[in-house]
C-alpha positions as CSV (number, residue, x, y, z in Angstrom):
1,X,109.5,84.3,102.6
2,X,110.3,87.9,101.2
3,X,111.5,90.9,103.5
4,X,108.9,91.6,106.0
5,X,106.9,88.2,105.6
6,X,107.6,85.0,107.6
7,X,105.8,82.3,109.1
8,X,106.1,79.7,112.2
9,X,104.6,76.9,113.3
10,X,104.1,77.3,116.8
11,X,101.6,74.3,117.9
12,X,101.0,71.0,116.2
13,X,97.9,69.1,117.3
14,X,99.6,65.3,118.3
15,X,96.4,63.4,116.9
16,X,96.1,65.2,113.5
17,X,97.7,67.8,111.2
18,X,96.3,70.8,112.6
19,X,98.5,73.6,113.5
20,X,98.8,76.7,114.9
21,X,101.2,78.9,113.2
22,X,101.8,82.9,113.0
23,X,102.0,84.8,109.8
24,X,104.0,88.2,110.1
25,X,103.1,90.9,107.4
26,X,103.8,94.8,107.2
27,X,100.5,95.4,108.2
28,X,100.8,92.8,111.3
29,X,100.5,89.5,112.3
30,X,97.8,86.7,112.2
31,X,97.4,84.0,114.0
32,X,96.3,80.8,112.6
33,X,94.0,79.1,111.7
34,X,92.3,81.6,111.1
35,X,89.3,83.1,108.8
36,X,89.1,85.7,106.7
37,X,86.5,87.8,105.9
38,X,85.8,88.5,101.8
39,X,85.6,92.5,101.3
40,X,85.1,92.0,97.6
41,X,84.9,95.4,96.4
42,X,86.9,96.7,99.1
43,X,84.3,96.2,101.9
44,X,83.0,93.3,103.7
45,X,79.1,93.8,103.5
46,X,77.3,96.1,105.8
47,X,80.5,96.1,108.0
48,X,82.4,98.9,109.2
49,X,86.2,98.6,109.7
50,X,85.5,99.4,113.4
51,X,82.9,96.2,113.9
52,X,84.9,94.1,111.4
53,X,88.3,94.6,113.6
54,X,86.4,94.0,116.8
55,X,85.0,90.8,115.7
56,X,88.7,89.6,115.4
57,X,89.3,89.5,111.9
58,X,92.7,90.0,111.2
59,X,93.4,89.5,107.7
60,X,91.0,90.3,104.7
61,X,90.6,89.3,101.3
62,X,89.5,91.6,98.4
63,X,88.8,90.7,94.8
64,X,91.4,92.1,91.7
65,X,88.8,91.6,89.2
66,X,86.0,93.6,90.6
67,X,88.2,96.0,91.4
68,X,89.8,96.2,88.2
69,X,86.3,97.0,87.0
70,X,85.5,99.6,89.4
71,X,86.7,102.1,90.8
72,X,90.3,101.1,88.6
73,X,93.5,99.6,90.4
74,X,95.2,102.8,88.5
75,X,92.5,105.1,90.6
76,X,93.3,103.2,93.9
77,X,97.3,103.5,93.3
78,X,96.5,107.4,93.2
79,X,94.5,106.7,96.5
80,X,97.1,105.4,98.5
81,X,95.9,101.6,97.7
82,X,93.7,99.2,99.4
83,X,94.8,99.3,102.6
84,X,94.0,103.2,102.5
85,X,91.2,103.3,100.5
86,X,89.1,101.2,102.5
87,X,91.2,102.3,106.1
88,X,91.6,98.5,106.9
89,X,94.8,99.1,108.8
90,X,95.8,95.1,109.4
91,X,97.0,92.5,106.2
92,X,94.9,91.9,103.3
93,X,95.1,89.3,100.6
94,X,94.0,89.9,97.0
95,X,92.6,87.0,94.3
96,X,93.8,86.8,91.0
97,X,91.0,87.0,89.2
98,X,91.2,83.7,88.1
99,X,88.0,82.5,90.3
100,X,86.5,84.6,87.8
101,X,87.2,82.6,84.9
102,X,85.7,80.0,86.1
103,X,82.4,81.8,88.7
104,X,81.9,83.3,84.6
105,X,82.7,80.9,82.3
106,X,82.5,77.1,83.0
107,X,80.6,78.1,86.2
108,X,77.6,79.6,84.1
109,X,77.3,76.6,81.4
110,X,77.4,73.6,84.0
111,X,74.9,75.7,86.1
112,X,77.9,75.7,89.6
113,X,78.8,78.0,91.4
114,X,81.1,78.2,94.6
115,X,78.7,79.1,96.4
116,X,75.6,76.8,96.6
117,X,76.9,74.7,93.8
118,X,80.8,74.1,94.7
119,X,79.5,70.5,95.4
120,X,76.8,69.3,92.8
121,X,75.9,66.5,94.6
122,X,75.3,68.1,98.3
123,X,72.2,70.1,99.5
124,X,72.4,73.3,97.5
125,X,72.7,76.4,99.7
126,X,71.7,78.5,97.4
127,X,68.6,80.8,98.2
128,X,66.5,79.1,95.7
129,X,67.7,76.5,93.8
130,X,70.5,74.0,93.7
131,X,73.1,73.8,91.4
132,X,71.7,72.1,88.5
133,X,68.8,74.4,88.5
134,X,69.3,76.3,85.3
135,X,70.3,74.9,82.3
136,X,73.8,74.9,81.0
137,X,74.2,77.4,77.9
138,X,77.5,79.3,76.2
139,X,75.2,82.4,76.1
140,X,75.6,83.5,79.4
141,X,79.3,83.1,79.3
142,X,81.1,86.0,80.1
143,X,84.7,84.8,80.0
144,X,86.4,82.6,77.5
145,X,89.9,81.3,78.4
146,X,92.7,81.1,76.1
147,X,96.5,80.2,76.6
148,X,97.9,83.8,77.3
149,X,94.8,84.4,79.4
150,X,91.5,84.9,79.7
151,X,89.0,87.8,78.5
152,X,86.0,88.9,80.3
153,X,83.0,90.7,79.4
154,X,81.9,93.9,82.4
155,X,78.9,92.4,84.3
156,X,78.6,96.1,85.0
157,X,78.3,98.0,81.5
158,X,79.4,95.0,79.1
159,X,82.9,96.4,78.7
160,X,85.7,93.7,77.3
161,X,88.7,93.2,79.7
162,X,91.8,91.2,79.9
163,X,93.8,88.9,82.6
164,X,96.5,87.2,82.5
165,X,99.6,86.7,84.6
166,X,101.1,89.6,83.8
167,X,98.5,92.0,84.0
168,X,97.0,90.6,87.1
169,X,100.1,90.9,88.8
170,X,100.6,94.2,88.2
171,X,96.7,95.3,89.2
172,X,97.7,93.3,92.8
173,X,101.1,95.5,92.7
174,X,98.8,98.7,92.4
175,X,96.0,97.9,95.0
176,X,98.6,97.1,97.3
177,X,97.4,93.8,99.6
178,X,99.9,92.1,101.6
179,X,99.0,88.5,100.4
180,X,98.8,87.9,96.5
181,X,98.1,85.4,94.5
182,X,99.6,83.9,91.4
183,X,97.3,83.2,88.3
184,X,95.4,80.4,87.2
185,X,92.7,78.8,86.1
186,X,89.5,77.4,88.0
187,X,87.8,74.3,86.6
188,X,84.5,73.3,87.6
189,X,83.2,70.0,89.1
190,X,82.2,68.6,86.0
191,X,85.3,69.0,83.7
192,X,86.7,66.0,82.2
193,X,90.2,64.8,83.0
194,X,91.4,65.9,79.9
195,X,90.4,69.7,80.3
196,X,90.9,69.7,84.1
197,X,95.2,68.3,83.0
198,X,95.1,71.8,80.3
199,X,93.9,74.2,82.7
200,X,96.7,72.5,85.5
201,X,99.3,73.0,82.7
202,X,98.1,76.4,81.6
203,X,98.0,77.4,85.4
204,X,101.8,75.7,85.8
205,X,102.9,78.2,83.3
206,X,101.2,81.3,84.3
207,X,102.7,80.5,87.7
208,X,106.0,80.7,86.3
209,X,104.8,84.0,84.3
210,X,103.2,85.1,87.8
211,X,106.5,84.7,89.6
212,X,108.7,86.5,86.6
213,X,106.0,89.5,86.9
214,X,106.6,90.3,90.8
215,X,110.4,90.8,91.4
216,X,111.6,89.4,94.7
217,X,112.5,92.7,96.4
218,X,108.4,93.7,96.1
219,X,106.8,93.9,99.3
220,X,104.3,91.9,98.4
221,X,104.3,87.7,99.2
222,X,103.2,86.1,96.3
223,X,100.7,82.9,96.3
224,X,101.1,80.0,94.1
225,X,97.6,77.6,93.6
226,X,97.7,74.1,93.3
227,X,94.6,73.2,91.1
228,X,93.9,69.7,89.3
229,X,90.2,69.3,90.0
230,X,89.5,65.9,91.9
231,X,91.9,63.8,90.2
232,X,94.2,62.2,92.2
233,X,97.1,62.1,89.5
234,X,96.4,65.8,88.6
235,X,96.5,66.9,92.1
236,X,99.6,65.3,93.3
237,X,101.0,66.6,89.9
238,X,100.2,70.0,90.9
239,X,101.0,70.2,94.5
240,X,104.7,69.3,93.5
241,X,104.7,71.4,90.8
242,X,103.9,74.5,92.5
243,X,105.9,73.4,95.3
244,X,108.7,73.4,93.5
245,X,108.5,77.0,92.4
246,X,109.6,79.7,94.9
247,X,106.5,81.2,96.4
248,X,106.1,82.7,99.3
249,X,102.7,80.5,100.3
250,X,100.1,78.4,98.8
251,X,96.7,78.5,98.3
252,X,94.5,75.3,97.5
253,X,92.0,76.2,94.9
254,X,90.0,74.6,91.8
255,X,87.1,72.5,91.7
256,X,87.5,70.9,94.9
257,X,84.9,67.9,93.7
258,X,81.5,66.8,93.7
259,X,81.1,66.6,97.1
260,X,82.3,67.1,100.9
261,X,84.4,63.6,100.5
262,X,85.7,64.9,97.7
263,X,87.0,67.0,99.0
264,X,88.8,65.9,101.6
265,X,90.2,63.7,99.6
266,X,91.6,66.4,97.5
267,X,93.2,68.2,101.0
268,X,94.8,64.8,101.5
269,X,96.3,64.8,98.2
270,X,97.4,67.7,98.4
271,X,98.4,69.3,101.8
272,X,100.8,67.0,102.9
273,X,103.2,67.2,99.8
274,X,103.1,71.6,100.7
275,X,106.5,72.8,102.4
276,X,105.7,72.7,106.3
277,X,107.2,76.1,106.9
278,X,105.1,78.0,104.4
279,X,101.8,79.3,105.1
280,X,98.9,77.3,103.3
281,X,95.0,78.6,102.5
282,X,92.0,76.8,101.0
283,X,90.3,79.4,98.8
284,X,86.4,79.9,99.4
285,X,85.5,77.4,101.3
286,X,83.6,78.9,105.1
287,X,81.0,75.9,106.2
288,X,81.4,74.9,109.7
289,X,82.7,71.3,108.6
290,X,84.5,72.1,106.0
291,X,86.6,74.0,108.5
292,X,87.2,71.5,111.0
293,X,87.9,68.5,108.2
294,X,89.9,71.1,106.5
295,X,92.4,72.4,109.7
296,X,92.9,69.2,110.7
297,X,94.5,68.4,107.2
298,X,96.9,71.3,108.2
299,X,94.9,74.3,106.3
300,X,96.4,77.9,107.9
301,X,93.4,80.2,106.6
302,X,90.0,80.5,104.6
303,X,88.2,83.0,103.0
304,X,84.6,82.9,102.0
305,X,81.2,85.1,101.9
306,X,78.8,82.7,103.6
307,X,79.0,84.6,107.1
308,X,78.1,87.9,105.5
309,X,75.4,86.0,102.3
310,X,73.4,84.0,105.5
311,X,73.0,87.4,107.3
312,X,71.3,88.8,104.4
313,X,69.1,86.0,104.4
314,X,68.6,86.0,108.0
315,X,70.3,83.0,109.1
316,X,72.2,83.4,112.0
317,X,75.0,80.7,113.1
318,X,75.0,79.2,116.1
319,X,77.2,77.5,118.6
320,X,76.4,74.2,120.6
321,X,74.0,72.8,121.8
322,X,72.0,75.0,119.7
323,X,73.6,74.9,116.6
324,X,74.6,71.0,116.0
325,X,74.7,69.1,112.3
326,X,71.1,69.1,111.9
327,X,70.1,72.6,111.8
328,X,73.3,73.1,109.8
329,X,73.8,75.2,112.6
330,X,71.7,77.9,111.8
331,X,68.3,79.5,112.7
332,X,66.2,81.0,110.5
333,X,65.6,84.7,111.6
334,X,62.4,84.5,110.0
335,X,60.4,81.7,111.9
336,X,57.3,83.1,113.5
337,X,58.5,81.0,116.5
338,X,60.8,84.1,117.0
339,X,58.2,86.8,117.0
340,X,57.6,86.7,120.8
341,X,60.8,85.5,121.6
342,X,63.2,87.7,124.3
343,X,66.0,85.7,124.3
344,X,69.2,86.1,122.1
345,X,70.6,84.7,119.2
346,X,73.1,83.0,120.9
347,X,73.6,83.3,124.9
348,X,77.1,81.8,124.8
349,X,78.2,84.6,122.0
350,X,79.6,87.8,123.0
351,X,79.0,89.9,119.7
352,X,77.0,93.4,119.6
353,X,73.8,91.5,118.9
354,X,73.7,88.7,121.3
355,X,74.8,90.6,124.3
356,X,72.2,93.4,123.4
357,X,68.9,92.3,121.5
358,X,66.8,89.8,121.5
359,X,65.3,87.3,118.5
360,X,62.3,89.3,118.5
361,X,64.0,92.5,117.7
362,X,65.7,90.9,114.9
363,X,62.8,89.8,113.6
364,X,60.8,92.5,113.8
365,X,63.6,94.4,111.5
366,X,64.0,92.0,109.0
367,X,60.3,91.9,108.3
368,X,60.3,95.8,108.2
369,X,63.1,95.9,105.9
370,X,65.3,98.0,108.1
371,X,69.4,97.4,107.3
372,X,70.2,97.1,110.7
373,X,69.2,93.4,111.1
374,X,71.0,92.7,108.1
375,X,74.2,95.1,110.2
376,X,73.8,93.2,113.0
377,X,73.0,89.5,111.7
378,X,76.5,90.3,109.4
379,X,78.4,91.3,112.6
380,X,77.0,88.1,114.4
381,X,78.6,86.1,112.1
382,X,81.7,87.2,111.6
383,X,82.3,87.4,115.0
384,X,81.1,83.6,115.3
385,X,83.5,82.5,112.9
386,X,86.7,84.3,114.6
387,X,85.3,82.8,118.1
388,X,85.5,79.5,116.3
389,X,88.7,80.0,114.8
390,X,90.5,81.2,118.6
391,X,88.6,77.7,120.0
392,X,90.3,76.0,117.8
393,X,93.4,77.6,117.7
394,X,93.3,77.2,121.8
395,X,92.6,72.9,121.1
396,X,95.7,72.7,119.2
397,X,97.7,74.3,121.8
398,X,96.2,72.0,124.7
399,X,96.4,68.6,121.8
400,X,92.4,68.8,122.7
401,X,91.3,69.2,118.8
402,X,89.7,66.3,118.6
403,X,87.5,66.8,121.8
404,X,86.1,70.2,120.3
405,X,85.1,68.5,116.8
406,X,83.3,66.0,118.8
407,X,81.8,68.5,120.7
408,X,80.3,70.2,117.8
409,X,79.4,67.1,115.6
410,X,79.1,64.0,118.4
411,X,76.9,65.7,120.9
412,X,75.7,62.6,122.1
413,X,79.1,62.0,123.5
414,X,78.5,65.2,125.4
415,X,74.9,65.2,126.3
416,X,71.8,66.3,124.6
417,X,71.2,69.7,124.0
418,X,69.8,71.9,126.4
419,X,66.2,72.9,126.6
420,X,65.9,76.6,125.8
421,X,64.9,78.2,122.2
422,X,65.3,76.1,119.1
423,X,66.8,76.7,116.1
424,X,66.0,75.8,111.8
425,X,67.9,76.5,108.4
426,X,66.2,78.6,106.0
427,X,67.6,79.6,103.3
428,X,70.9,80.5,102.9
């Protein structure tokens, strides 16, 4: 890696690929695996710095092309960039804005979306609907992707705008992030082979592009993707492709299939064929199993908003016994079984919430529309997610990884869950 960047393995699990590394930055170092919270437009939601950096987090991941829209990368420069604007003072990773070629282009006609649509054929966790509940239609396309680049119409004021490698390169250089990532194109679920191989080879080539546009001395480590949908050929295509190229780490992106054992089928065509010494993440992807499957392929880090989009819904996540696989390990805020209820969230959790209020409480400000449930619930799960992540970076120091997947998903192979409050998914 560049000046100021580098990463180790310290810790591989004996029984899988799962490994504990460290990532040094300018801003810091992470420990991994680890997960990072999305601040899209340059906050994570209803999250100050102050509770976001005591939940653990230690590396952040903001969004080019919304802030490209507003307030202006230019305007941020001016402002010291990311890092000062938003007074995050520990690493932060940028997208490329090539998420949002897909999230508004392919995305909008096949009715997907990463979240609560990334898998078609899996339980939608969408508030509403799954992801074949509105009809496909090139009217509510907002991008259209060409071989330069791709152009995008504001979702803000209907303004056109333009990406490509260069350009997108040079709005990460301005904002500043530690972590960027090269340019590319998304795919959705249900492309065809044949479009899914011309995005790969339109992403191969703005890689290159990327790469020409960030010189070597920046301070900045730059990201190639490996994308090829979940095509076998077209992902070990890609994953040797970008390999070959000299980045600085790798991120895992695309369509990642249909469904869960899809893929994991895609991580094992692609993970193992990534250089061992550079540090790997899988792009928006945050569900509990989708972590564990995930690390134990030999994923580094993950970003996603489902910590912070559950809170707003009132679903709080939950360790075991109470949270197991069939409450999706969740409870549902708004259950009138809660209204009377003086316990916490979570006894075992140590966040601002648990160790303070009880389910009632939450309740009660949910139902009267006051933003500190959504404050707290938000802070709850973040700080569950970096409590899993230090569990499992603590199994693959002692080789006991596969003992704490079996103790959240075989918990009959650890007793029954205890009697106490119970929990239910609502609505993500």
């Amino acid at each position: 890696m560049r000046a100021g960047f580098s990463f180790e393995v310290l810790a591989v699990d004996s029984a899988t690929s799962a490994r504990v590394g460290l990532l040094r930055t300018p801003h810091g170092d992470v420990e991994t695996p680890v997960f990072c919270p999305v601040g899209t437009a340059a906050t994570v939601k209803s999250v100050s710095v102050d509770e976001l950096e005591a939940t653990g987090a230690t590396l952040c991941l903001a969004n080019t092309y919304h802030l490209m829209l507003r307030p202006g990368a230019d305007r941020m420069e001016r402002l010291g960039g990311l890092h000062q604007f938003m007074q995050w003072p520990r690493p932060l990773m940028t997208d490329s804005g090539g998420f949002q070629a897909f999230s508004l282009g392919l995305a909008r006609e096949h009715g997907v979306s990463k979240i609560g649509g990334v898998f078609p054929e899996e339980p939608s966790q969408a508030k509403k609907s799954g992801p074949t509940a509105r009809k496909g239609t090139d009217k509510g396309k907002l991008a259209t992707v060409d071989d330069d680049g791709v152009t995008f119409r504001s979702f803000i004021d209907g303004s056109m705008h333009r990406l490509n490698p260069e350009i997108s390169i040079g709005l990460q250089q301005k904002l500043g992030a530690d972590l960027i990532v090269a340019f590319d194109e998304c795919t959705s679920p249900l492309s065809d082979h044949e479009y899914t191989r011309e995005a790969m080879e339109r992403t191969h080539r703005w890689a290159v592009r990327s790469l020409q546009a960030h010189p070597p001395d920046r301070p900045q480590a730059l990201m190639g993707i490996v994308q090829g949908g979940a095509y076998e050929d077209l992902r070990r295509a890609s994953t040797r492709y970008i390999a070959s190229l000299p980045f600085d780490a790798f991120c895992v992106g695309g369509s990642l299939g249909k469904n869960k054992s899809e893929m994991h089928q895609v991580l094992d065509w692609s993970v193992p064929d990534l250089p061992t010494d550079r540090f790997r993440h899988l792009l928006g992807i945050g569900d509990v199993d989708d972590m564990f499957e995930s690390v134990q392929r030999g994923i580094d880090s993950f970003d996603c908003v489902l910590p912070t989009r559950f809170a707003r819904h009132g679903n709080l996540l939950l360790t075991p016994p109470l949270g197991r696989p069939a409450n999706r390990f969740r409870l549902n805020v708004w259950n009138a079984r809660h209204a009377e209820d003086p316990s916490p969230v979570d006894p075992s959790c140590g966040c601002p919430l648990c160790t303070r209020y009880s389910r009632a409480y939450l309740r009660h400000l949910f139902q009267a529309q006051e933003l500190l449930g959504i404050r707290l619930a938000s802070v709850h799960n973040l700080w569950f997610m970096q409590d899993l992540m230090r569990k499992m970076r603590a199994s693959i120091r002692t080789a006991t990884f596969a003992s704490l997947k079996a103790e959240w998903f075989e918990p009959e192979a650890h007793g029954r869950p205890r009697s106490g409050p119970q929990s239910d998914c609502g609505p993500a």
